[in-house]
PASEBA-1860 file (N, C-alpha, C; in nm, 3 decimals):
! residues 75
1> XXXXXXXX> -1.490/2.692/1.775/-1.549/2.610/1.671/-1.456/2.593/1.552 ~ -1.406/2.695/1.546/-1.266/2.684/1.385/-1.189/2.545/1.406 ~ -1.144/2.556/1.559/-1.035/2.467/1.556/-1.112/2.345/1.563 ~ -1.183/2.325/1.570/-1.224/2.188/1.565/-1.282/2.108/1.417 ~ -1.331/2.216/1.334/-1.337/2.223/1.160/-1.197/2.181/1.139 ~ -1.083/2.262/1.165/-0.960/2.227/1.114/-0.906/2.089/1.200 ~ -0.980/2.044/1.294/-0.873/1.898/1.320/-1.008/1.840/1.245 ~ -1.127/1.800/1.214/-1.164/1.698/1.124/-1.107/1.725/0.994
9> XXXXXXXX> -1.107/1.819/0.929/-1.008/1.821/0.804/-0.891/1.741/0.759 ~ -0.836/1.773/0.919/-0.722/1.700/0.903/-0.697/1.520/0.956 ~ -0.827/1.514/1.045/-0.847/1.323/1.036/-0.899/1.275/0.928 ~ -0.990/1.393/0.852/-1.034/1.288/0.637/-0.919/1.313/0.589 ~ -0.791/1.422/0.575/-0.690/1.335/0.500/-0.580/1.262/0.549 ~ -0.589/1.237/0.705/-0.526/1.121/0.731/-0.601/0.972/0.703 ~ -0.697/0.960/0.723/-0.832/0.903/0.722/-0.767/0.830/0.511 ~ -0.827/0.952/0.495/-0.819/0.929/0.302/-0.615/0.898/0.276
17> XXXXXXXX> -0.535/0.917/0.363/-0.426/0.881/0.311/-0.385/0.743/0.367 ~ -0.455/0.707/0.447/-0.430/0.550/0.489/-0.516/0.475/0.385 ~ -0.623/0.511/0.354/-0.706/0.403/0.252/-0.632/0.395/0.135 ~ -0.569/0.498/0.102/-0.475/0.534/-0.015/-0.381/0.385/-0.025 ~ -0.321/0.408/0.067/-0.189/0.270/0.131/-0.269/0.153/0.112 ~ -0.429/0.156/0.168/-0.463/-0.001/0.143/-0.505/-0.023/0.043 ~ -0.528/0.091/-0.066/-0.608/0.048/-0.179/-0.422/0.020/-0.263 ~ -0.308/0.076/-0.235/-0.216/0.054/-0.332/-0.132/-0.068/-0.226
25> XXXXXXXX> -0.164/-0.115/-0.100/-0.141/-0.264/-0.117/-0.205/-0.340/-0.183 ~ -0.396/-0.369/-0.195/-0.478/-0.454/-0.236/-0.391/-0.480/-0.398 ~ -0.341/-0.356/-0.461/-0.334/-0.362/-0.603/-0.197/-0.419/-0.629 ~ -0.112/-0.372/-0.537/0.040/-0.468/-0.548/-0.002/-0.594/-0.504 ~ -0.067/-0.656/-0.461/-0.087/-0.821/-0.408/-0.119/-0.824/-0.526 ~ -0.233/-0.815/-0.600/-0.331/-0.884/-0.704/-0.224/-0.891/-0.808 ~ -0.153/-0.746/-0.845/0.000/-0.771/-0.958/0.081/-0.876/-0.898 ~ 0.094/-0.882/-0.819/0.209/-1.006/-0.798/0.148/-1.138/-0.800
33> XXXXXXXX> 0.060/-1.143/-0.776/-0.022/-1.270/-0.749/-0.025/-1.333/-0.903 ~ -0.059/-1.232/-1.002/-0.099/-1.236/-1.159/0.066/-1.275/-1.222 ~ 0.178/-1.133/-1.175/0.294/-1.183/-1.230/0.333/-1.317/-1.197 ~ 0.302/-1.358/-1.065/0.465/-1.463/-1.023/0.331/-1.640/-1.072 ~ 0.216/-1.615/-1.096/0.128/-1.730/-1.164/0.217/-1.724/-1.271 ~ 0.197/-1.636/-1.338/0.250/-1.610/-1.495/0.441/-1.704/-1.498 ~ 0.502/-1.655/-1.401/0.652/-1.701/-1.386/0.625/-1.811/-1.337 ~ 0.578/-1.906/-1.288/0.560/-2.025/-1.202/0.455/-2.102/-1.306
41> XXXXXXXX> 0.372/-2.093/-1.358/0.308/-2.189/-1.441/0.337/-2.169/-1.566 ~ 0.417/-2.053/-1.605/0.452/-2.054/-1.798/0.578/-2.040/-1.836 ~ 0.629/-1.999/-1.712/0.776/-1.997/-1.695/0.788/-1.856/-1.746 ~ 0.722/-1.747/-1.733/0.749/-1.602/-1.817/0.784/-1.539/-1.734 ~ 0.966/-1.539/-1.792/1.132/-1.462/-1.701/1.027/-1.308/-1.706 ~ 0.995/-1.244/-1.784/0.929/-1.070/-1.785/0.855/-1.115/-1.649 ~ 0.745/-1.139/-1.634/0.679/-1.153/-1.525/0.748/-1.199/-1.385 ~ 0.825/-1.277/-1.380/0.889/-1.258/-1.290/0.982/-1.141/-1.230
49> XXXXXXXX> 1.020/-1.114/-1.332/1.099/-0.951/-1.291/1.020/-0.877/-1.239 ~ 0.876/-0.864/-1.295/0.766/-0.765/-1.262/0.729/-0.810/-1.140 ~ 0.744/-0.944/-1.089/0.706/-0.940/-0.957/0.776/-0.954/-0.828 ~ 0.890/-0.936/-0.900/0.973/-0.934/-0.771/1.011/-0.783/-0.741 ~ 0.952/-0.666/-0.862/0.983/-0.581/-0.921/0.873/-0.505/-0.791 ~ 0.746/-0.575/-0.784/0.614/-0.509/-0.692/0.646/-0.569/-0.560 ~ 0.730/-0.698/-0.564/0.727/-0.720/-0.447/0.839/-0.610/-0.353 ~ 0.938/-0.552/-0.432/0.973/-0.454/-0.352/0.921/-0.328/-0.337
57> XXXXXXXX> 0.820/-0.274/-0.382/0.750/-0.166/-0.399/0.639/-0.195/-0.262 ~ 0.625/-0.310/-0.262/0.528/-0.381/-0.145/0.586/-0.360/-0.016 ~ 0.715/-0.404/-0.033/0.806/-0.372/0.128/0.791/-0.207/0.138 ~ 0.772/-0.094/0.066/0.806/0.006/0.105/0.700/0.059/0.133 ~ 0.540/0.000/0.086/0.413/0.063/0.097/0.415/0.001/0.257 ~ 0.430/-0.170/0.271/0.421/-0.176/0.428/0.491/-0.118/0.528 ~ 0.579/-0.027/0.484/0.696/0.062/0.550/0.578/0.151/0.591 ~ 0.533/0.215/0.522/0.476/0.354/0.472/0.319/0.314/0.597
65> XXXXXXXX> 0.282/0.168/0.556/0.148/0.146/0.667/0.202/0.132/0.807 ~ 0.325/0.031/0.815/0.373/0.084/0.958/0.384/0.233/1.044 ~ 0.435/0.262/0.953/0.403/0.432/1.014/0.325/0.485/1.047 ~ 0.215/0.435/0.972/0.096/0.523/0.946/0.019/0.441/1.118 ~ 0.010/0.319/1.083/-0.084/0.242/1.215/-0.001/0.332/1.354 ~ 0.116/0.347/1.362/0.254/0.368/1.460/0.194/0.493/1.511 ~ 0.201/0.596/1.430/0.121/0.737/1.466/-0.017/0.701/1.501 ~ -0.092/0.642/1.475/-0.187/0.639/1.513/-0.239/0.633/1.610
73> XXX> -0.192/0.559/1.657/-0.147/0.446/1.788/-0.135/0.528/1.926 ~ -0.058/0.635/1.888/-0.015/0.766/1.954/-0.098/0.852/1.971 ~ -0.212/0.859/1.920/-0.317/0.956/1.977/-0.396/0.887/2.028
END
């Protein structure tokens, strides 16, 4: 019975570390979406930096979800 307490333990924080990834993609889209409006309809150079700034932070979270779906996949 232990070992089976200790593998659900350990599928809620795989479980809770993937939602993690989608709740900090949902929030890099909505920043970029907000910065690159801001650079494209007012012309504001800051905002553009900031979003090209999330858009690479974005490549590394979908790095981070590839992995995550990849292992998954595997059990």
């Amino acid at each position: 019975m232990r070992h089976g307490k200790h593998t659900n333990k350990v599928k809620k924080k795989i479980q809770k570390s993937n939602m993690e990834t989608l709740t900090q993609l949902e929030t890099l889209v909505t920043s970029i979406k907000v910065d690159a409006e801001k650079f494209f309809d007012k012309k504001n150079k800051s905002a553009g930096i900031r979003a090209r700034k999330s858009a690479q932070e974005l490549k590394g979270v979908l790095q981070i979800l590839r992995k995550e779906i990849l292992e998954e996949s595997k059990k």
